[in-house]
N, C-alpha and C positions, 0 to 999 in steps of 0.2 A: 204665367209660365206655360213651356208649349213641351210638350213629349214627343219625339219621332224616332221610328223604330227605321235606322237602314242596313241592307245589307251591304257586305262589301267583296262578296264571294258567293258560292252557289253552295256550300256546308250551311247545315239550320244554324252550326253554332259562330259562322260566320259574320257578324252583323254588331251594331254599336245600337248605343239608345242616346240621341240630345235629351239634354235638358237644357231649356232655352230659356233665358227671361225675357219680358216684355220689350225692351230697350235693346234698339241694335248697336253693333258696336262693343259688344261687350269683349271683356276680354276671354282666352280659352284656356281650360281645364280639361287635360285627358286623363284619364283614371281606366289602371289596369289594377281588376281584383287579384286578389288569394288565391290559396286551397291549395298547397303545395301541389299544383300540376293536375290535379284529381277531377275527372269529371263530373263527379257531384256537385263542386260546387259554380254557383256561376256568379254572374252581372249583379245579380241582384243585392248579392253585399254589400255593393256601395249604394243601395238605392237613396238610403238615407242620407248620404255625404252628396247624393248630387242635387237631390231636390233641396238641402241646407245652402249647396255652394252657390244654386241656380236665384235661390232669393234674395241673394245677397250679390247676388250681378255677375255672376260668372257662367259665362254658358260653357257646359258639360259634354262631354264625348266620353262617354261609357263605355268599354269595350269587350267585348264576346270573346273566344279564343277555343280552340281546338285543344283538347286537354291530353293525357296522358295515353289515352286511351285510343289516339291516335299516333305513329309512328313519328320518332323524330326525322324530319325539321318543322313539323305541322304547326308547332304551337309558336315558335318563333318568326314563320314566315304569316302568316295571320299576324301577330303582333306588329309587326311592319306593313303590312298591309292596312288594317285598320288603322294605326297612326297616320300613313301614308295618307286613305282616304278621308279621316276627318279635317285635315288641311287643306285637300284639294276639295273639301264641300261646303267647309265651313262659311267660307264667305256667301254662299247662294241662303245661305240661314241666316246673313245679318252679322254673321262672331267677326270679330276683330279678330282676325290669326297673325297677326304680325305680333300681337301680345299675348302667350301664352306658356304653360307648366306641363308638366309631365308627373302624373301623380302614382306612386305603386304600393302597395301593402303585401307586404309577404312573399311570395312565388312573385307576386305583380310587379315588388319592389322589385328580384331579382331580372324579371322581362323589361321592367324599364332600363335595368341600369343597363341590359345589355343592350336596348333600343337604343341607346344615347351610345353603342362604340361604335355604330354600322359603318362609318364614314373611315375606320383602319381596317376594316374586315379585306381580307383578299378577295381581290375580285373574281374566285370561281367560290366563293361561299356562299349558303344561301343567304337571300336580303342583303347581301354586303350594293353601297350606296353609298358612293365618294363624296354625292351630293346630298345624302341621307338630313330630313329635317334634323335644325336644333332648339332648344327652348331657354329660353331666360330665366326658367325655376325648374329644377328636379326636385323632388320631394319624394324618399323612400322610408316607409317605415316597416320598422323589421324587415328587412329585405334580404331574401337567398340570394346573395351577392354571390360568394364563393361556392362556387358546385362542388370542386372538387374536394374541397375540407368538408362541405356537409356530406358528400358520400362517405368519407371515410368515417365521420362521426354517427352515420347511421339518419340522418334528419330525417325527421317525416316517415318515420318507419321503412325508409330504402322509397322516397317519390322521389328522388334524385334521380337515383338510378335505373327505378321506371322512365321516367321521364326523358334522359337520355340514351335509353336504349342498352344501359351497360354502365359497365362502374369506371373511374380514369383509365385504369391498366385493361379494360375492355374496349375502348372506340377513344383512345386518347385524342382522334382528329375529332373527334363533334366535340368534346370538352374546351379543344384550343379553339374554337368557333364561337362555342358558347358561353362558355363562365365567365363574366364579367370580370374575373379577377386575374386573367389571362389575357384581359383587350386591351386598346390603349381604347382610351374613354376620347371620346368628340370633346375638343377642346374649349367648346362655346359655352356659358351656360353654367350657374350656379349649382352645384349641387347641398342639399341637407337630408341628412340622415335623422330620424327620431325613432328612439327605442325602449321599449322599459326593461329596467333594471330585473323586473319580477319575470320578464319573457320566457316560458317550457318547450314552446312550440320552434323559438328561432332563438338561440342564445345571441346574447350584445355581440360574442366574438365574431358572428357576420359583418355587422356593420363597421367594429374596428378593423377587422383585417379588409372592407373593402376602403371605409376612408385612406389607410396608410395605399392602398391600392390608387386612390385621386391621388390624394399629395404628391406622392412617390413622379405621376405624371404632370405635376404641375396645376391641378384643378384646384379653382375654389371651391372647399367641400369642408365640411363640418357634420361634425356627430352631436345631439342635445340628446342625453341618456334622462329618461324622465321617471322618477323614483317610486317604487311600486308598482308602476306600469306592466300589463300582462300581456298579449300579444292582438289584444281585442279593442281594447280603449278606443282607437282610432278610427272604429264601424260606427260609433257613439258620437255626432255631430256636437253633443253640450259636452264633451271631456276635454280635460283640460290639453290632451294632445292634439287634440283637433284644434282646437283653440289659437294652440301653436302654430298649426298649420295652413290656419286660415288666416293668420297676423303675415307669416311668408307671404304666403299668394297676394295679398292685398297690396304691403309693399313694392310687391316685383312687378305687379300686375295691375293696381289701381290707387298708385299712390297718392293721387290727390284724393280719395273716400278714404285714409287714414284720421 
């Protein structure tokens, strides 16, 4: 397996990490971390899920992001950037990009789901892309779907509304841009949710109020609620959520190694 650190911007926190396995061709796995928006936390949370995904034939785009602590739209337009870039580089590394996922956990889950509506976004918004990529597996676990119900609930001790720059009834136009629960979702492309039941940090009510948010537009999308589950299991490559998650990818993505 090969490690390569690129950037895709001129910000330090600009930049992806592959995880490549030996064999080209493989198929692609993007993964946007956590930390509800916070810039403590970074990449390296998934380190373990990518060198797990990468031995097991998936090559890996890791992605870096602009956190809170920069003004919005920073975090959002970096997450489309990076996505953007590890498609257009992935084939110069050997990945098969015509077969690949979109993977999020937490704040990450909510930046994918909203990576996946770029393609209804109006076209003076930022990252808005008619032609915005799409992927044949979503996978969000605990994911800040809904912005604007986690501001009013308080999530994250108020990263919402850092993160935002304000609460709904303060910059109502970056919320209709941003909450995924307010887009129409890109119509391509499996979505699955996975959540535990035992979650403090992101309640289940995220991801039901974002599936009825697919359905509602017509997505195939499913919730797997995984019991006792805390908001961390799935940083744990042997748990049984991962598990789950690595049975998705394989199917969608390499289904003759089932």
């Amino acid at each position: 397996m090969r490690r390569v650190i690129e950037s895709y911007g001129a910000d330090p926190r600009q930049f992806g990490e592959w995880f490549l396995p030996e064999n080209d061709g493989a198929p692609l796995a993007m993964l946007i971390h956590g930390g509800y928006f916070r810039p403590v936390w970074r990449l390296d949370l998934e380190e373990p899920t990518a060198l797990d995904l990468a031995t097991r034939g998936f090559a890996v785009w890791s992605i870096e992001y602009r956190a809170y602590d920069h003004p919005w739209p920073s975090t959002i337009l970096d997450v489309a950037a990076a996505i953007d870039h590890g498609l257009a580089e992935g084939s110069r590394h050997g990945v098969d990009i015509t077969r690949r996922a979109l993977l999020g956990h937490s704040a990450g889950g909510g930046l994918a789901a909203w990576a996946t509506s770029r393609r209804g976004l109006p076209a003076d918004t930022p990252a808005a892309d008619p032609d915005a990529p799409t992927f044949d597996l979503v996978v969000l676990h605990a994911p800040v779907a809904c912005l604007a119900i986690g501001s009013r609930e308080h999530l994250g001790e108020g990263a919402i509304d850092t993160f935002m720059g304000g609460r709904p009834e303060d910059v109502p136009d970056r919320y209709a841009v941003t909450d995924p629960c307010a887009l129409t979702p890109d119509p391509q492309g499996r979505r699955v949710l996975l959540h535990g039941d035992a979650d403090e940090d992101v309640p289940v009510a995220q991801s039901e109020a974002y599936l009825a948010h697919l359905v509602g537009h017509g997505i195939d999308a499913e919730l797997a609620v995984l019991p006792g589950d805390t908001h961390y299991e799935i940083l744990d490559p042997s748990s049984t959520v991962s598990a789950l998650r690595l049975d998705l990818l394989t199917r969608a993505l390499r289904p003759g190694a089932q």
